[in-house]
C-alpha positions in Angstrom: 36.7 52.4 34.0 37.4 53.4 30.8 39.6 49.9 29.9 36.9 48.0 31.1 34.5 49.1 29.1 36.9 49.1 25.8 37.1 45.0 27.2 33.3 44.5 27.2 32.8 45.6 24.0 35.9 43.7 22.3 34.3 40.4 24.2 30.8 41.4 23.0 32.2 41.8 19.3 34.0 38.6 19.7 31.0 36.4 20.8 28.8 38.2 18.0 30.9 37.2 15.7 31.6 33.3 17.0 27.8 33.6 17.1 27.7 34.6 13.6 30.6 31.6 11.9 28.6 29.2 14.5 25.3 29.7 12.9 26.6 29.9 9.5 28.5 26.7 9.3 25.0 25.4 11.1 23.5 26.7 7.8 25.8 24.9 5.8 26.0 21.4 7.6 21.7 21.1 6.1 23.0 21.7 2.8 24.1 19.0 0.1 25.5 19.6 -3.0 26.0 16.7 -6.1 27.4 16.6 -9.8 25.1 14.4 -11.2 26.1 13.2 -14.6 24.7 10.9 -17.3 26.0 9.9 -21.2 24.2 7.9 -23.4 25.3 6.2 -27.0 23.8 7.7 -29.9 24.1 4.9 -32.9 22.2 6.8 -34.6 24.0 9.5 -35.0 26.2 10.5 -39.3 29.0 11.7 -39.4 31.2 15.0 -40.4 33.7 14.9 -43.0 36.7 16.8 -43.7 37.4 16.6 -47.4 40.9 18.4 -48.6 42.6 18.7 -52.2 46.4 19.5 -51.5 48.0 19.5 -54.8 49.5 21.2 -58.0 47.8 23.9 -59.4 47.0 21.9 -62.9 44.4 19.7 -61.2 42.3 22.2 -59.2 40.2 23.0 -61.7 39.4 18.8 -62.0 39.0 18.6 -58.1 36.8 21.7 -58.5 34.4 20.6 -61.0 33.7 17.3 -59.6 33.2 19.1 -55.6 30.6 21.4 -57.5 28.6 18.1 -58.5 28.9 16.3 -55.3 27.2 19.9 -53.7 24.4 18.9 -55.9 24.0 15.9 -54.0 25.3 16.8 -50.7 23.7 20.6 -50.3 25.1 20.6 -46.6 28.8 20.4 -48.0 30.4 23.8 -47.2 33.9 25.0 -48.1 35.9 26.1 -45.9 39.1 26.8 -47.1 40.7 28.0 -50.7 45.0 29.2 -51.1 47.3 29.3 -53.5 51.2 28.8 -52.2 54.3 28.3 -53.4 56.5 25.4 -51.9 60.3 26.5 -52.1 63.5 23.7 -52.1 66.3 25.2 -50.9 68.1 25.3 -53.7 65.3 26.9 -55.9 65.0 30.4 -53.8 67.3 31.8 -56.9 64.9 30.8 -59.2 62.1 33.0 -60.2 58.0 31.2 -59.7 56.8 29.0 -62.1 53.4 28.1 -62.9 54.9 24.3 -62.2 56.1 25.3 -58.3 52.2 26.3 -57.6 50.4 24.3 -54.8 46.5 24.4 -53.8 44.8 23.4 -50.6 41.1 23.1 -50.6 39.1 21.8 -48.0 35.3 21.1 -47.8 33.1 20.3 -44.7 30.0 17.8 -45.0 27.7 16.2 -42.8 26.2 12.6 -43.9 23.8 10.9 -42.2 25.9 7.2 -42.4 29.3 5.8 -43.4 27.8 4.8 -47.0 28.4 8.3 -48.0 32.2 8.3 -46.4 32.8 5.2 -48.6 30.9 6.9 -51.7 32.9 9.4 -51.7 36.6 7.6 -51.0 35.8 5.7 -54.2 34.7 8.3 -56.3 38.4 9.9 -55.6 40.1 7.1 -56.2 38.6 6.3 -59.5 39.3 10.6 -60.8 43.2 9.5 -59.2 43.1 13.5 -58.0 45.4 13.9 -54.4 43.2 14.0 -51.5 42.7 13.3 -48.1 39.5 12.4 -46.3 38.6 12.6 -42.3 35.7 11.4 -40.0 36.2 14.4 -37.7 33.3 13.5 -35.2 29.6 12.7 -35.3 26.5 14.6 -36.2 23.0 14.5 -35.0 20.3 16.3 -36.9 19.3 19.8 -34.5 16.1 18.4 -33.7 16.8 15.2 -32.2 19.9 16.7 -30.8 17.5 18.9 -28.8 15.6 15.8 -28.0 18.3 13.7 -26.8 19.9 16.7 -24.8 16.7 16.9 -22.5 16.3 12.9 -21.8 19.6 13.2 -20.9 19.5 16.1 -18.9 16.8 14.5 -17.0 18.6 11.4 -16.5 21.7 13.6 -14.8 19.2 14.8 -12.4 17.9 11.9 -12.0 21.4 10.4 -10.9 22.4 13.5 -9.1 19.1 13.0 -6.9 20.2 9.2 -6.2 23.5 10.7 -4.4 21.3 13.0 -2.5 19.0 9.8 -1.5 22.1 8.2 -0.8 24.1 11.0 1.4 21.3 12.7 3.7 21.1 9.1 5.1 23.8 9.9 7.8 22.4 13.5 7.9 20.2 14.3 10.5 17.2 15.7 8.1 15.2 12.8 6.5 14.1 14.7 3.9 15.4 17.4 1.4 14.6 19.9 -1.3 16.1 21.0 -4.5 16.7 24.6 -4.5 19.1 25.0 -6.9 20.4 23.2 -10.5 22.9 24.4 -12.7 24.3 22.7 -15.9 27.7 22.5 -16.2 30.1 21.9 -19.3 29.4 18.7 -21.2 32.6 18.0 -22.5 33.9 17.3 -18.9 35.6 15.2 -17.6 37.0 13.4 -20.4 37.2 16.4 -23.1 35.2 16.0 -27.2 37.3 14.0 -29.0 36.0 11.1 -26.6 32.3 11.4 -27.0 32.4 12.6 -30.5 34.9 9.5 -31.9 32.5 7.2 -29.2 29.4 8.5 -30.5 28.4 9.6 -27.4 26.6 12.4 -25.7 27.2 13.1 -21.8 25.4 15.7 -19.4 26.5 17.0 -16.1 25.0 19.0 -13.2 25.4 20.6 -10.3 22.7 20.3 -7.8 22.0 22.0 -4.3 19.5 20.5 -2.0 18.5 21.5 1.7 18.2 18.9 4.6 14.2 19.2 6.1 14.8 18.0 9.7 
């Protein structure tokens, strides 16, 4: 009597639980979930400059003087990095330091609204003949109309993220569905920054949940 009752409940447990997958996996069959995505051109967007002085020790104060005028001019033009090193031949590690084996590096950050600037200041080096090196690393967009552009195109990836939804519930048995969940994901996927800076080019991405209406 005992066994058969131990058997009852094990079956009971069993179908509750069948009972309980069954109706989940029912639960998920009227959901849909999308990435919807969207990245625009921005043409309008300047640019940010690396500017770097690697050189003898003699001509910093030269490089110096003419970065503290060009801050006049460009306030947004931040430095980043100042050292002093020594750069050693093999054959001069007997040799005590000289003021001649001194090396600076010196490296400024600035943002410029267009490539006149870039070209500005290339020439200006070239003409003061100091050692330097100058990089586009990326674009910039002013804060405001970064906020701007970030929510048209924000909209635009939901926009295209509700197209797939339009698109899949057609072989769904629900006609109909309902957002009930959106989450932004990381911008700089699938293809990683140096693409969408170097493109000029901003993307969005999100990840939307919707429920099939029958």
């Amino acid at each position: 009597m005992k066994r058969i009752y131990i058997w009852a409940l094990i079956l009971c447990g069993s179908a509750a639980i069948l009972a309980g997958c069954q109706k989940q996996e029912i639960e998920e069959e009227n959901y849909l979930e999308v990435i919807g995505e969207y990245d625009e051109v921005t043409p309008d967007a300047g640019y940010r400059l690396t500017l770097s002085y690697n050189g003898p020790m003699s001509m910093r104060d030269k490089f110096q003087a003419w970065a503290d005028s060009m801050r006049k001019v460009l306030p947004g033009m931040v430095k980043t990095n100042d050292n002093i090193y020594i750069n050693y031949m093999p054959e001069q590690m007997s040799k005590r330091p000289s003021s001649e084996l001194f090396q600076v590096g010196v490296t400024y950050i600035v943002n410029v609204a267009d490539s006149a600037t870039y070209e500005q200041l290339a020439r200006d080096m070239l003409k003061r003949q100091i050692p330097f090196s100058l990089n586009m690393t990326g674009t910039f967009i002013e804060p405001q109309k970064k906020l701007a552009l970030q929510q048209k195109i924000l909209a635009k990836a939901i926009d295209n993220a509700k197209a797939k939804l339009d698109f899949l519930k057609g072989g769904r048995p629900g006609s109909r569905y309902e957002i009930v969940s959106i989450e932004e994901l990381d911008n700089l996927q699938p293809y990683g920054p140096d693409y969408f800076d170097f493109n000029r080019r901003m993307v969005a991405r999100v990840r939307v949940k919707a429920r099939l209406i029958d």
